[in-house]
C-alpha positions in Angstrom: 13.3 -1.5 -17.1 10.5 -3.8 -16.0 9.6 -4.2 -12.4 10.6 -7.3 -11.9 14.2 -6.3 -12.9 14.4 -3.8 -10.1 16.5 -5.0 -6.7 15.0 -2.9 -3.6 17.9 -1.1 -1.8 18.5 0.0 1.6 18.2 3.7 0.3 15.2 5.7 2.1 13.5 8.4 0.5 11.5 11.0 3.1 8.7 12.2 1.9 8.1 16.0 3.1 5.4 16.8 5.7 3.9 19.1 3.4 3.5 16.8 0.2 0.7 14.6 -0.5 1.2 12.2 -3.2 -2.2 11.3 -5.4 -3.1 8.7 -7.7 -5.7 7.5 -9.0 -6.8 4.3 -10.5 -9.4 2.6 -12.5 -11.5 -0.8 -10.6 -8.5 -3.2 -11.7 -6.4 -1.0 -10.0 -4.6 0.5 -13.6 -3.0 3.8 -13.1 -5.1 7.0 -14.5 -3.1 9.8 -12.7 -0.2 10.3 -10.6 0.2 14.1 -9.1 4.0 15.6 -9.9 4.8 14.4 -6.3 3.8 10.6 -7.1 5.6 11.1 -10.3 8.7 12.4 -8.4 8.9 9.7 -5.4 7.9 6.6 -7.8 11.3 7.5 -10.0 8.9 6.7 -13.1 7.5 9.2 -16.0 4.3 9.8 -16.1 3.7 8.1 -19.4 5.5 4.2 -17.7 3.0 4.9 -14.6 -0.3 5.8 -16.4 -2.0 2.4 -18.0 0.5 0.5 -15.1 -0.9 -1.5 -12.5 -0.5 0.2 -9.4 1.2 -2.9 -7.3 4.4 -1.1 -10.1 5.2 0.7 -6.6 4.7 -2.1 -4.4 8.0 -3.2 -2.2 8.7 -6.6 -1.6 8.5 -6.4 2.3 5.0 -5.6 2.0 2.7 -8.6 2.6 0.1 -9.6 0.0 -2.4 -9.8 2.8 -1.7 -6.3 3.6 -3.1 -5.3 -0.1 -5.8 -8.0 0.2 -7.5 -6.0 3.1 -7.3 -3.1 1.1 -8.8 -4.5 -1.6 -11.6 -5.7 0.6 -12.5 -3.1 1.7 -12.1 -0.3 -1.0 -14.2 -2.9 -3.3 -16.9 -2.8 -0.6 -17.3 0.9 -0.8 -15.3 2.1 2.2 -12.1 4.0 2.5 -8.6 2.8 4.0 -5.8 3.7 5.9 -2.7 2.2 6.0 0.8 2.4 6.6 2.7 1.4 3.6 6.0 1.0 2.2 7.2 1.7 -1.9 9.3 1.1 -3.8 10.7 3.3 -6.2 12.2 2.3 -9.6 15.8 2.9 -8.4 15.4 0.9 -5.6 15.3 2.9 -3.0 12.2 3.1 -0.9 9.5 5.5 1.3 6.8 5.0 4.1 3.4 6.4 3.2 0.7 6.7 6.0 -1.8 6.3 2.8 -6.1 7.1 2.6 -7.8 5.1 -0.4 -11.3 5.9 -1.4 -13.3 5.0 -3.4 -15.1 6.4 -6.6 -18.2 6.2 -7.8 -20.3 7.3 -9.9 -24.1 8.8 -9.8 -25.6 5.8 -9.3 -23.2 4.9 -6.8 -21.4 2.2 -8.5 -17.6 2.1 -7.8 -15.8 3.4 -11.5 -12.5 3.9 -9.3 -10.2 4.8 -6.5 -8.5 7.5 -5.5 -4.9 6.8 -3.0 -3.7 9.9 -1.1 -0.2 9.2 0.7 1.1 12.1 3.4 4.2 11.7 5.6 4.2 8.8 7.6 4.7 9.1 12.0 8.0 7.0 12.3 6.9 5.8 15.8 3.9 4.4 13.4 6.6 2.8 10.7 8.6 1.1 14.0 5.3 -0.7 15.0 4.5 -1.9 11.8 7.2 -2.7 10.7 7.8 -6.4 13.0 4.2 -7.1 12.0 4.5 -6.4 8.0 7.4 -8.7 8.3 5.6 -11.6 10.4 3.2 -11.5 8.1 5.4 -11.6 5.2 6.8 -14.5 6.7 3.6 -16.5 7.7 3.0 -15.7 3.6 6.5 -17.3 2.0 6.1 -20.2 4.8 3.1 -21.2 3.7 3.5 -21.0 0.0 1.4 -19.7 -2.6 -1.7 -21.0 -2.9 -2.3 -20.1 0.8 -0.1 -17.0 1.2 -2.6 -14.8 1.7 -4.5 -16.5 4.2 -1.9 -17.2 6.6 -0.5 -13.5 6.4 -4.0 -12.7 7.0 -4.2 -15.1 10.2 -1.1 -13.8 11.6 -2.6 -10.2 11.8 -5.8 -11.2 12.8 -4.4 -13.1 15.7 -2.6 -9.5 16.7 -5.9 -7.7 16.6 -7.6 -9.8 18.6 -4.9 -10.0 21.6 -4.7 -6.2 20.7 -8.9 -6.1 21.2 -9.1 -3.8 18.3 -10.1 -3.9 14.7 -7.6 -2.9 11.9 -8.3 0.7 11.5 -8.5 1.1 15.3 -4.7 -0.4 15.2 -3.9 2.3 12.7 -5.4 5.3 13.7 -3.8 4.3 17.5 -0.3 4.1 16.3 
C-alpha cells in the first residue's frame, strides 16, 4: 500500500502515558529506527518504515508550515517540541506531544535526529487543534508555491497577539 493510497479516518488511537515512541532519522529525514511502540502505532513493519521518509506518518491536517519550523530549527542545531498529529497506515490517527533533537557527531556536525513522542495533554490537542487547521487553510488558499509561507504568517500573527514565541506557546498549553 503506498501512502498516498491511504484515506485518514476518524478512528483515534491513544497512546498510553507510559509509552514513548522513538525514531530516528538520517539529515533527509529517511527512517533509521523506529522503537516496537513506533512500529506498533504507525501500523507499518519495521522493514516499510526503515529507509521511508519520515513525513510516511504525517496526517493530512497537519500544516506543512508546521514541519517547516521544525525543520528550521532541528537543522540549526536546536531541539523541538511540538504537538503533532499521525497518521497510521490504516487510517486511523494519534496526537503526539513530540521532542526532536538533533544528532551530531564529534565535531559537532549534525549526522541525524532523534524524535521522542509521549502522550499528548488533550487540553493541549483542543488548542491546537483550531490553529493547525487555520493554518492548513491559509496553506490550500494560497496554493502551492506559497503554502508554506502563508501557513507560516497565520501562526506568526497568533504569537505575536499571544506575545510569546513558539516554544513558549507550547510549553504554556
Amino acid at each position: 500500500m503506498k501512502r498516498k493510497d491511504i484515506v485518514p479516518t476518524q478512528t483515534e488511537r491513544l497512546m498510553r502515558e507510559g509509552d514513548f515512541i522513538v525514531s530516528k532519522t538520517d539529515t533527509k529525514g529517511i527512517i533509521t529506527y523506529g522503537n516496537p511502540i513506533f512500529i506498533e502505532f504507525s501500523g507499518y513493519t519495521e522493514e516499510e518504515l526503515i529507509g521511508s521518509q519520515h513525513n510516511i506518518i504525517r496526517h493530512p491536517d497537519m500544516p506543512r508550515s508546521a514541519f517547516k519550523l521544525a525543520w528550521d530549527t532541528i537543522q540549526s542545531g536546536k531541539e523541538f517540541f511540538a504537538y503533532v498529529k499521525n497518521m497510521s497506515k490504516d487510517g486511523s490517527y494519534y496526537w503526539v506531544f513530540t521532542h526532536i533533537t538533533p544528532d551530531f557527531d564529534q565535531s559537532r556536525r549534525i549526522v541525524g535526529y532523534t524524535s521522542v513522542r509521549r502522550y499528548p495533554k488533550r487540553s493541549a490537542i483542543e488548542a491546537l487543534t483550531p490553529v493547525y487547521k487555520l493554518m492548513l487553510d491559509a496553506e490550500k488558499a494560497a496554493g502551492a508555491r506559497d503554502a508554506i509561507a502563508a501557513g507560516t504568517k497565520v501562526l506568526v500573527d497568533i504569537l505575536t497577539q499571544k506575545g510569546m514565541s513558539y516554544e513558549e506557546l507550547v510549553f504554556a498549553l
